[in-house]
C-alpha positions in Angstrom: -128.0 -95.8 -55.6 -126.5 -99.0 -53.5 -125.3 -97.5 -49.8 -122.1 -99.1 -48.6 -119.9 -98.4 -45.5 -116.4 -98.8 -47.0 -116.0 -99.5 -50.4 -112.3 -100.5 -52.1 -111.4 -99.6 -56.4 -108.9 -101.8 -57.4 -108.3 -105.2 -56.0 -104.6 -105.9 -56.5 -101.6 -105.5 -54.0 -102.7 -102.7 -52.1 -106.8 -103.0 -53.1 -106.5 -106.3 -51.6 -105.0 -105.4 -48.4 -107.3 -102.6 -47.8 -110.0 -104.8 -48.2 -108.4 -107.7 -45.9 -107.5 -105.6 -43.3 -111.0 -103.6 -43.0 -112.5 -107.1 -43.3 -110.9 -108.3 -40.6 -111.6 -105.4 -38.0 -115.3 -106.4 -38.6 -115.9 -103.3 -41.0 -119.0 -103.7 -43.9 -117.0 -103.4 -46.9 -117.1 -104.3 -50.9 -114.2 -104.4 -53.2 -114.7 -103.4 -56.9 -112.0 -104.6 -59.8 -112.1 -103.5 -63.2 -111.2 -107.0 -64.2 -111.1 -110.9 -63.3 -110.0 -110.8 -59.5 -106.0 -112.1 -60.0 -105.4 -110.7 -63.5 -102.6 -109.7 -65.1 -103.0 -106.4 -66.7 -101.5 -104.0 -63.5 -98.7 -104.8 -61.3 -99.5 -107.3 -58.9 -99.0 -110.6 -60.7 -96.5 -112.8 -61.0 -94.6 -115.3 -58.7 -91.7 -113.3 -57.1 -91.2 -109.5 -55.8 -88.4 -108.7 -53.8 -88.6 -108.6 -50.1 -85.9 -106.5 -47.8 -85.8 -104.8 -45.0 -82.1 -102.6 -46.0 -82.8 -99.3 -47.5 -80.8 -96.3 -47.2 -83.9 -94.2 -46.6 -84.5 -94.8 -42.6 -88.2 -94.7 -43.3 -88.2 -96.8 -45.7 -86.4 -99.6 -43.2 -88.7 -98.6 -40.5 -92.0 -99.8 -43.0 -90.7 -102.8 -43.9 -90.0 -104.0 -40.7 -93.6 -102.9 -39.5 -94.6 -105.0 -43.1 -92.9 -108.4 -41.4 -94.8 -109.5 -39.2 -98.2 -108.8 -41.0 -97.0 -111.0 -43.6 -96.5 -113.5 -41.0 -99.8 -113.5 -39.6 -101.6 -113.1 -43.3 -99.6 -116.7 -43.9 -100.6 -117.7 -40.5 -104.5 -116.4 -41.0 -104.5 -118.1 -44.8 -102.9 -121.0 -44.4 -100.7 -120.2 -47.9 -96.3 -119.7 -48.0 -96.0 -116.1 -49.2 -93.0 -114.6 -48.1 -90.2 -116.7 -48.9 -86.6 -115.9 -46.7 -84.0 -116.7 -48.9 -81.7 -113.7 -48.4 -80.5 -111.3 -50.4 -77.5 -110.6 -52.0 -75.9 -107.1 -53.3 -72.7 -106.5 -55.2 -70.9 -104.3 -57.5 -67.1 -103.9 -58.2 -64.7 -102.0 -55.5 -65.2 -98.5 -55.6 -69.0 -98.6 -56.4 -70.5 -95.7 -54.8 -74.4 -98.0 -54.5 -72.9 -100.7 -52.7 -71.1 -98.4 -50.2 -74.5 -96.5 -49.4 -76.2 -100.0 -49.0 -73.8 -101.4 -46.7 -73.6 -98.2 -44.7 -77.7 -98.9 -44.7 -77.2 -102.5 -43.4 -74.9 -101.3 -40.7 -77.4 -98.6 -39.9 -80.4 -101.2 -39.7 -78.7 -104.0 -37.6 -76.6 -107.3 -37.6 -78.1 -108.9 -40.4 -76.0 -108.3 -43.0 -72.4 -109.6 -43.8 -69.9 -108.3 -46.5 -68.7 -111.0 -48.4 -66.1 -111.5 -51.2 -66.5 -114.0 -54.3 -64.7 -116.5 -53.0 -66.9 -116.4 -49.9 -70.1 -115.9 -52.2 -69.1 -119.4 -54.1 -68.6 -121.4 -51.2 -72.0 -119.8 -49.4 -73.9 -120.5 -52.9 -72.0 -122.6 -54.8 -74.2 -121.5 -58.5 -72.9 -117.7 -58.2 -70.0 -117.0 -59.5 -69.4 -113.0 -58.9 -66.4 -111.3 -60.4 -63.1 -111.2 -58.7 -63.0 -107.5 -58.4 -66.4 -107.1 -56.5 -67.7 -107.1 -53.1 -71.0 -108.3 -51.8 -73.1 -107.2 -48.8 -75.6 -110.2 -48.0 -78.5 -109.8 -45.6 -80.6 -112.3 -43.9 -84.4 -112.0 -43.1 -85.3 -110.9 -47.0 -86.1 -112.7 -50.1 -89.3 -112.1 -51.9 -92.9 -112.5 -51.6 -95.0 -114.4 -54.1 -97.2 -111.9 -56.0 -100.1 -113.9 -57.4 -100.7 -116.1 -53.8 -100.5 -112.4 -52.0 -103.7 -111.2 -53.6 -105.4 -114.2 -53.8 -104.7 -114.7 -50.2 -105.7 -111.2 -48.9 -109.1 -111.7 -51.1 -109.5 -115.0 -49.6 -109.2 -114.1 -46.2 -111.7 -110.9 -46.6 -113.9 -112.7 -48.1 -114.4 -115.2 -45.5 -114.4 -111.9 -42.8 -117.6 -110.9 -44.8 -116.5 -108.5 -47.4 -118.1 -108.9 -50.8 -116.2 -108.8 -53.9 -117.5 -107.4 -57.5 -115.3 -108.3 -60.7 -115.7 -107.1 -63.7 -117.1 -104.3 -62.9 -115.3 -100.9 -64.3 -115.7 -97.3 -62.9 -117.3 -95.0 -64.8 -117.0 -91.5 -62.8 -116.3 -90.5 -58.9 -118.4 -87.6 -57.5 -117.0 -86.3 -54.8 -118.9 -83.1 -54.7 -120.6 -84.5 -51.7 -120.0 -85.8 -47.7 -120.4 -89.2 -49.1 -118.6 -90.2 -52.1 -120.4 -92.0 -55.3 -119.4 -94.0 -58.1 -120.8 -94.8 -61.1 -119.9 -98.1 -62.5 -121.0 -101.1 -65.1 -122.6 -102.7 -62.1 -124.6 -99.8 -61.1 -124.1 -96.7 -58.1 -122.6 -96.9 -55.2 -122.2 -94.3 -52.3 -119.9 -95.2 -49.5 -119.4 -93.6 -46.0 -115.3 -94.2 -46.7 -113.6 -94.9 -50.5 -110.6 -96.4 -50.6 -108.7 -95.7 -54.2 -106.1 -98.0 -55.3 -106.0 -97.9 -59.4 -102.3 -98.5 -59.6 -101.4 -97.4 -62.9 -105.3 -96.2 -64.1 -105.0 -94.0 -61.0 -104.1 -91.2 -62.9 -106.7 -91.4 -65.4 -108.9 -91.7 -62.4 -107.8 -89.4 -60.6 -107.4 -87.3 -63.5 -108.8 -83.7 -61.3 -105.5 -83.9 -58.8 -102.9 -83.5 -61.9 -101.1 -86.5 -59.6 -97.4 -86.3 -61.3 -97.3 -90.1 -61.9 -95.6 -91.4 -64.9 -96.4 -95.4 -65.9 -93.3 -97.4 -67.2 -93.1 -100.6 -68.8 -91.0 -103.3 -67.5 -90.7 -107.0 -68.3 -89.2 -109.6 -66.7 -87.8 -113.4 -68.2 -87.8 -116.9 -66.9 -84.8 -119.2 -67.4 -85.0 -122.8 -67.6 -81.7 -124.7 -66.4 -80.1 -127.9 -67.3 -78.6 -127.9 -63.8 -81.1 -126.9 -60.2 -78.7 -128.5 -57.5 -78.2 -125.1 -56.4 -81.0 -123.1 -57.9 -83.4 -123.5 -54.7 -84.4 -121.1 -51.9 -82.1 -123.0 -49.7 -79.0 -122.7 -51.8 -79.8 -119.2 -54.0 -80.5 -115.8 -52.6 -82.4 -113.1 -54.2 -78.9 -111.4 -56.3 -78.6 -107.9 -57.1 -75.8 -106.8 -59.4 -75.8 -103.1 -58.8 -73.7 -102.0 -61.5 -75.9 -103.2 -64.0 -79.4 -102.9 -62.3 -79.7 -106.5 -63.3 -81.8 -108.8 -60.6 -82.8 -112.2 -60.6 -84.2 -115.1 -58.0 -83.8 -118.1 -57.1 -85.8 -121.5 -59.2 -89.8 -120.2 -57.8 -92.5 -121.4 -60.4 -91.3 -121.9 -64.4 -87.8 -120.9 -63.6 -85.1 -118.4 -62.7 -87.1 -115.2 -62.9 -84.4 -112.2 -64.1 -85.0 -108.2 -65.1 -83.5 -105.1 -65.2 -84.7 -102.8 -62.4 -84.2 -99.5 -64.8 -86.6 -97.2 -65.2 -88.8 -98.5 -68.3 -90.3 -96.7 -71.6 -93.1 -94.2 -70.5 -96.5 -95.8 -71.4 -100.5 -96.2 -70.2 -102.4 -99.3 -69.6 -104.3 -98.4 -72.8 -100.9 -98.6 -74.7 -98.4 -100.5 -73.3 -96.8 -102.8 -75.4 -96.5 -106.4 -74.0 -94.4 -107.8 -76.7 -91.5 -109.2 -75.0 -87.8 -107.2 -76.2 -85.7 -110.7 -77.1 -82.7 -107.9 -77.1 -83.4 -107.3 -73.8 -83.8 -111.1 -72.9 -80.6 -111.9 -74.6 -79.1 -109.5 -72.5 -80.0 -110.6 -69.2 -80.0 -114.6 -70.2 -76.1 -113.8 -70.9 -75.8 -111.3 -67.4 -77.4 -114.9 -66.3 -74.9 -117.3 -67.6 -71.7 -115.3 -66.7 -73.1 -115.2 -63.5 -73.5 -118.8 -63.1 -71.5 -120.6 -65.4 -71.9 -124.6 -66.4 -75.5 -124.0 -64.9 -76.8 -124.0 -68.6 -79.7 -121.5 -68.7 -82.5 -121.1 -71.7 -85.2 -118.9 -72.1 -89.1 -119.9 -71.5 -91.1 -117.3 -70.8 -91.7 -113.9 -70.2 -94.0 -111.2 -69.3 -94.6 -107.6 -69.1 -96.1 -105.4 -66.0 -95.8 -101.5 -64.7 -94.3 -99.4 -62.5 -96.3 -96.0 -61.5 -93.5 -93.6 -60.6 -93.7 -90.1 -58.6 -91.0 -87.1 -59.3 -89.5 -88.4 -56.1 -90.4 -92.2 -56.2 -91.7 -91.7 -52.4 -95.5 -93.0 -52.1 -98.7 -91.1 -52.5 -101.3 -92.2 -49.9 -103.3 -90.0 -47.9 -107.1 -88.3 -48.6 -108.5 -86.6 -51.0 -107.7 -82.8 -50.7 -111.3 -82.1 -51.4 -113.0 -85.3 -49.4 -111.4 -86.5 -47.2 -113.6 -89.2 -47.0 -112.0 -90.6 -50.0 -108.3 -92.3 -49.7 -106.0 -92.8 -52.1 -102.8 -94.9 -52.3 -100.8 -94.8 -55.6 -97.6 -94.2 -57.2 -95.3 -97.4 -55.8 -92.7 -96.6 -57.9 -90.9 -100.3 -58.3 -90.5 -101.0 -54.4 -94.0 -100.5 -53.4 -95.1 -104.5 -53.3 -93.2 -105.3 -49.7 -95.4 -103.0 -48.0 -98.6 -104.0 -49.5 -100.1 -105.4 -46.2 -99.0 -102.6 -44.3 -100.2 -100.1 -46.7 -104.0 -102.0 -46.1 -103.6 -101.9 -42.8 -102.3 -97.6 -43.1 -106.0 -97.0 -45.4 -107.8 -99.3 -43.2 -106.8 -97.1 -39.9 -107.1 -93.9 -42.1 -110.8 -95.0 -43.4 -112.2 -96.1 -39.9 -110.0 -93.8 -37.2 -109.1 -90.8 -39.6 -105.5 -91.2 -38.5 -102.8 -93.9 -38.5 -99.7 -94.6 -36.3 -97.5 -95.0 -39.5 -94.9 -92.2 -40.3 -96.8 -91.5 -43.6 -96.5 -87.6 -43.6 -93.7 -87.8 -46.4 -96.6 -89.6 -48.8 -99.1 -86.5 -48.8 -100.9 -86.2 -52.1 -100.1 -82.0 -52.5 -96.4 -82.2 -51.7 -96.5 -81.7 -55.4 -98.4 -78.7 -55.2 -96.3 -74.9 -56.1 
């Protein structure tokens, strides 16, 4: 049995930031990942998730504007462009009940927004073409964050703060029948002061004595080449949300115009998702695409497949164990969880070393659940 201070399972999005943020405040800690250390099996890979700071839920707001400048200072420590400000645009036609509730949002969170119409949209980004009966609400300060240079950067930069990193190395059973919690794993045991869980969407299976209510959903997303990227690039093309349809896209980051439908997915595992592509689907949002922005001559490349882990109430789960509380757990993003991956680190790292955090986290209790 191997004694470690703080020990991290899962080294994607939130794994990662744990691990960085622990790092850094001089803390002994090892990560642990099932897999290669970048891989694309969970939900934390990629080139682009959506960054904003507008939601209707004030918390919500509150935590992505405490996420900001960690970002920042994970670029400045790492020396790597993460989070990229392009803007973002919403719209729907007249009358739509989401768009109203997002703008009365932007009002509520401050002057960065504008409502624009589509003749104001074309002339601002002269590639979208919205139709004439709809309304858009842009804010400034958001875009989106690149998934795959996230990870690697928050492994990178706890790495060289001393943590120590173990891939390929899968869990085989948590005790947690005692003050210190122990793991069993393909690499041998472990027993750790403070365990920080962050399975994604194995945490269930993990976590399996809880009954968490998490549900895993399959989503996929397609790349677009174009004939025509004058006005494809983060300087000329926000993030674009069409909220009647669900349908979002980004602007040209990595092997092209990255579009998918933000609905709710099939219900599935990791064991048994299916990651053949639905060219249905694709043909769908390649034509959402081209009606979108017309003459821009758009064909498909690529795609992929990845999960969301989704509560009853799509609100977090992070808090401790309700048997050990020396044991953490952070699941159940639920689609929007990626923007607040740094400051969900930095919430487990304060939780692991203090016992307590300065975040408004009480919403994200683990028995809320619980009859």
């Amino acid at each position: 049995m191997r004694d470690v201070d703080f020990l991290v399972l899962g080294l994607g999005a939130m794994g990662s930031a744990a691990l960085y943020h622990l790092a850094r405040m001089g803390k002994a800690v090892l990560g642990l990942e099932q897999f290669e250390l970048g891989h694309e099996f969970g939900s934390s890979h990629g080139r682009s998730r959506a960054f904003r700071t507008i939601y209707h839920d004030p918390l919500y707001t509150e935590l992505a504007e405490a996420a900001f400048p960690l970002w920042q200072d994970l670029e400045a420590l790492s020396g790597e462009s993460l989070l990229y400000l392009s803007g973002w645009l919403a719209y729907a036609r007249r009358g739509s009940e989401r768009l109203a509730c997002r703008i009365e949002a932007a009002k509520k969170a401050g002057p960065h927004f504008e409502i624009l119409d589509p003749q104001q949209v074309g002339r601002r980004f002269p590639a979208l073409q919205l139709p004439e009966d709809s309304i858009a609400c842009y804010t400034s300060r958001t875009g989106f964050l690149d998934p795959g240079r996230v990870v690697s950067a928050q492994l990178s930069v706890a790495e060289k703060s001393g943590a120590h990193l173990l891939a390929g190395t899968r869990v085989e059973k948590i005790d947690l029948s005692r003050e210190r919690p122990a793991i069993q794993t393909t690499a041998g045991a472990f027993r750790a002061r403070r365990l920080v869980i962050t399975a994604g969407p194995w945490a269930g299976d993990l976590l399996q004595d809880l009954n968490l209510p998490l549900r895993v959903t399959r989503q996929q997303k397609f790349y677009f080449a174009a004939d025509n990227t004058d006005n494809l690039g983060l300087e000329r093309l926000p993030v674009y949300t069409d909220l009647d349809t669900a349908f979002y896209g980004f602007p040209l980051h990595g092997p092209g115009i990255k579009v998918a439908d933000d609905s709710t997915g099939e219900t599935t595992s990791p064991q048994t998702i299916d990651r053949t592509l639905d060219i249905e689907k694709g043909g769908e949002l390649g034509d959402w695409l081209s009606r979108l922005m017309p003459g821009t001559g758009f064909r498909f490349i690529e795609g992929g497949t990845c999960m969301y882990t989704m509560t009853p109430d799509e609100d977090f789960l992070i808090g401790p164990h309700p048997r050990n509380p020396a044991a953490l757990i952070a699941a159940g993003f639920s689609g929007h969880g990626f923007k607040f991956a740094t400051l969900v680190g930095r919430i487990l790292a304060e939780l692991a070393v203090e016992g307590e955090t300065s975040y408004p986290i009480s919403r994200f209790r683990l028995d809320r659940f619980e009859k």
